[in-house]
N, CA, C and O of each residue as an XYZ file, in Angstrom:
264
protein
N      10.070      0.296     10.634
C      10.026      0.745      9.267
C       8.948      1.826      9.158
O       7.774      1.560      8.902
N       9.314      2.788      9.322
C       8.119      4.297      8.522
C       8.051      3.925      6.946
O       8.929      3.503      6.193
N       6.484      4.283      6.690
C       5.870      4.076      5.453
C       5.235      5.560      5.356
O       5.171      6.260      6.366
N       4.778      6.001      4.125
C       4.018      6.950      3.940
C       2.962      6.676      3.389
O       3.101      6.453      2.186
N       1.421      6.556      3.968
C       0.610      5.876      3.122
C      -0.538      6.922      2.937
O      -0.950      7.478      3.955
N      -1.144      7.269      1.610
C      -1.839      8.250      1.340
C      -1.475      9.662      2.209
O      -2.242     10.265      2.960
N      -0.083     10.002      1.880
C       0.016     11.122      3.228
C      -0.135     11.463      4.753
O      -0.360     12.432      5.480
N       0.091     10.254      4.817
C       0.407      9.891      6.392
C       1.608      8.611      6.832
O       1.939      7.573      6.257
N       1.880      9.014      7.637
C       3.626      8.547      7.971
C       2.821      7.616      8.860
O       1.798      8.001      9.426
N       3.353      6.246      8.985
C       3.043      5.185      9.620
C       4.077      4.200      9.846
O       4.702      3.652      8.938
N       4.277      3.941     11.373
C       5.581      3.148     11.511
C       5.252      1.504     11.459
O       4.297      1.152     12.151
N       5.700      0.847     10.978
C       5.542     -0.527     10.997
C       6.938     -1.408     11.782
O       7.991     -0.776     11.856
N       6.910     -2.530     12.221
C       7.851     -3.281     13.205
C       8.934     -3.595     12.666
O      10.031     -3.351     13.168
N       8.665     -4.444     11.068
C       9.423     -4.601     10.375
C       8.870     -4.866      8.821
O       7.766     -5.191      8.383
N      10.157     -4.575      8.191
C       9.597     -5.136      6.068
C       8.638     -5.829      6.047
O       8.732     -6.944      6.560
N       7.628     -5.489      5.562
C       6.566     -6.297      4.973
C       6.221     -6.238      3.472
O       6.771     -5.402      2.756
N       5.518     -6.920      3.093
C       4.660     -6.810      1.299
C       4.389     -6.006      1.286
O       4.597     -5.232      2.220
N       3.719     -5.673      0.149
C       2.501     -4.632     -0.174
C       0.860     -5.195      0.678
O       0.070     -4.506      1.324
N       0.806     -6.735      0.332
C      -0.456     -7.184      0.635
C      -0.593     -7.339      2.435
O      -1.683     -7.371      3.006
N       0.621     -7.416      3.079
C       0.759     -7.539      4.443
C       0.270     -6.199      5.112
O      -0.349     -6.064      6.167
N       0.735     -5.187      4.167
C       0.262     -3.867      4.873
C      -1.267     -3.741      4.827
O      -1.824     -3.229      5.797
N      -2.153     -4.258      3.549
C      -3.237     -3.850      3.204
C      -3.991     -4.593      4.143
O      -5.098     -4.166      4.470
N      -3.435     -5.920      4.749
C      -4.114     -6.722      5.462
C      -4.436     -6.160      7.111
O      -5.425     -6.147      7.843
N      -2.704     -5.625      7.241
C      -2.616     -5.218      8.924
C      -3.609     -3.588      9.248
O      -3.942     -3.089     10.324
N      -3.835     -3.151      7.927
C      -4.701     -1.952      8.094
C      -6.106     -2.491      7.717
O      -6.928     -1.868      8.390
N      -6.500     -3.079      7.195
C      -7.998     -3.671      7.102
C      -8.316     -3.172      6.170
O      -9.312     -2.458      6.060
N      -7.376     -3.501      5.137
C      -7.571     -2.497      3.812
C      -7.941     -3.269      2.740
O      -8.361     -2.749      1.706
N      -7.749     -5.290      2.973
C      -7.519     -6.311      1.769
C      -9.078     -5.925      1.060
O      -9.932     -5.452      1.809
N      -9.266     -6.054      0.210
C     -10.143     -6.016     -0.792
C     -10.790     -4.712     -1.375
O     -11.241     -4.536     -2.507
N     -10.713     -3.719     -0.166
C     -11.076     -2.727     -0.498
C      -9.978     -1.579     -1.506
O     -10.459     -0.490     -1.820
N      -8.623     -1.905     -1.921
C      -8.277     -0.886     -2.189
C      -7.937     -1.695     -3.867
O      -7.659     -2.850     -4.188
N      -8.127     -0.443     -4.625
C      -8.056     -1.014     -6.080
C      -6.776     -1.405     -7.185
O      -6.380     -2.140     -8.090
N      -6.442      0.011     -6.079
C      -4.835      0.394     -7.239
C      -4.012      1.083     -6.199
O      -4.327      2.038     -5.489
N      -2.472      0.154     -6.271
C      -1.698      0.827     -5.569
C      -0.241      1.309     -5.941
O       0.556      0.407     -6.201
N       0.124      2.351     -5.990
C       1.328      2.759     -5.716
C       2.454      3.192     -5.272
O       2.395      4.344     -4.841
N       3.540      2.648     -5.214
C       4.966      2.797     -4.623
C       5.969      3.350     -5.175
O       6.635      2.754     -6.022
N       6.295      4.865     -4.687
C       7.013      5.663     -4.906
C       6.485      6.300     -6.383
O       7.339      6.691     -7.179
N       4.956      6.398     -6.743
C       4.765      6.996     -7.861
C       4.542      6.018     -8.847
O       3.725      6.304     -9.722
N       5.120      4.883     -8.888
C       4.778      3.302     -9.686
C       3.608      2.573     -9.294
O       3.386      2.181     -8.149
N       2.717      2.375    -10.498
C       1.992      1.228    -10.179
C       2.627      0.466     -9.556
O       3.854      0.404     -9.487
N       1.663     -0.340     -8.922
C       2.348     -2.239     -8.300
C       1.033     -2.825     -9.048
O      -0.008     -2.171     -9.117
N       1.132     -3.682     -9.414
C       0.211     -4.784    -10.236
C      -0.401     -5.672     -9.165
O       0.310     -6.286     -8.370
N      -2.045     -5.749     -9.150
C      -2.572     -6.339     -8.072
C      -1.774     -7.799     -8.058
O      -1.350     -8.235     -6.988
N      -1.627     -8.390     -9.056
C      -0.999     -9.635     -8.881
C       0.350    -10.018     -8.150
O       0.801    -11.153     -7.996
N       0.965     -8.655     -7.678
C       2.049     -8.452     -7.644
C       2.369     -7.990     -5.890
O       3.482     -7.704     -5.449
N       1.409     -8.009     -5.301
C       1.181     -7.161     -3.982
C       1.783     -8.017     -3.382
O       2.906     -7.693     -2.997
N       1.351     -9.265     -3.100
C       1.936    -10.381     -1.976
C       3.379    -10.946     -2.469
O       3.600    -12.082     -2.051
N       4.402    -10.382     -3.274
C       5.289    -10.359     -3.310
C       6.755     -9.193     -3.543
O       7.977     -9.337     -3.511
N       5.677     -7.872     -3.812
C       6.349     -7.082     -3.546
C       6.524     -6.739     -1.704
O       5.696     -6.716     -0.794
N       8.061     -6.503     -1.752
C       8.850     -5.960     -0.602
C       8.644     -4.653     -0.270
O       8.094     -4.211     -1.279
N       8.731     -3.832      0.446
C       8.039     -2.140      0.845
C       9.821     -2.064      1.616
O      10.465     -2.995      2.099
N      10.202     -0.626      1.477
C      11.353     -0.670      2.285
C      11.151      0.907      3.078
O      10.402      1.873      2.936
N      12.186      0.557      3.897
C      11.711      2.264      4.832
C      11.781      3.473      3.549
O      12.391      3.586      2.485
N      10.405      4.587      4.619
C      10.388      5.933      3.984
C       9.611      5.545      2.300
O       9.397      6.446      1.489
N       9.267      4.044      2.012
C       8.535      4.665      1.049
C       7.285      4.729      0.998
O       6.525      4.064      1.702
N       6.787      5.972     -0.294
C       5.612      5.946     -0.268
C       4.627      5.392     -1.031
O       4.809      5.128     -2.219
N       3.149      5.104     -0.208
C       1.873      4.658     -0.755
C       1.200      5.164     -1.402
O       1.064      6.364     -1.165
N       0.767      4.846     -2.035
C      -0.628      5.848     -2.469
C      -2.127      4.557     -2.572
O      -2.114      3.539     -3.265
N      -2.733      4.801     -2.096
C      -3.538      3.256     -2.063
C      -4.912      3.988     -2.892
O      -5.238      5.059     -2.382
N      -5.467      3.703     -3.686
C      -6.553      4.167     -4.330
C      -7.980      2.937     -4.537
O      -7.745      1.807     -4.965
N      -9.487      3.406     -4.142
C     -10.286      3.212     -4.323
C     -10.849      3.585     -4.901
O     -10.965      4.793     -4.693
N     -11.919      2.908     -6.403
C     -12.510      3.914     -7.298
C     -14.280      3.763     -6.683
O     -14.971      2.856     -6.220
N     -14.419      4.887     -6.934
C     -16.057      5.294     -6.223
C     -16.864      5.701     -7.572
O     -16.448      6.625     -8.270
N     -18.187      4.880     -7.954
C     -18.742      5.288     -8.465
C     -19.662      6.742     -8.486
O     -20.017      7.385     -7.498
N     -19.865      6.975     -9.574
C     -20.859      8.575     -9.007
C     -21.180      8.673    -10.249
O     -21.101      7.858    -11.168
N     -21.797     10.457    -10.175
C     -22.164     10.867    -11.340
C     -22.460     12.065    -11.520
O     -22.810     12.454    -12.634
């Protein structure tokens, strides 16, 4: 399964979650807000949303500053 995640193409073995991906990249806790194909996904919603080939991520972290 190819994914596109923040603009980069990444092949995976097979369908996974949303939260399976965040896990197999070492991404769980750190990422805030994610979207699929341009849609929010609702954090509550990660470990049961399905990901299917070719789509895309957008995984967002918010950084404080000033």
């Amino acid at each position: 399964m190819k994914l596109i995640i923040n603009g980069e193409s990444k092949e995976f073995e097979e369908a996974k979650t949303l939260q399976n991906i965040l896990n197999e990249l070492s991404l769980d806790g750190k990422v805030m807000a994610a979207a699929v194909n341009m849609e929010i996904v609702k954090q509550n919603n990660w470990s049961t949303y399905t990901l299917k080939d070719n789509d895309k991520l957008e995984l967002l972290d918010f950084v404080a500053g000033g």
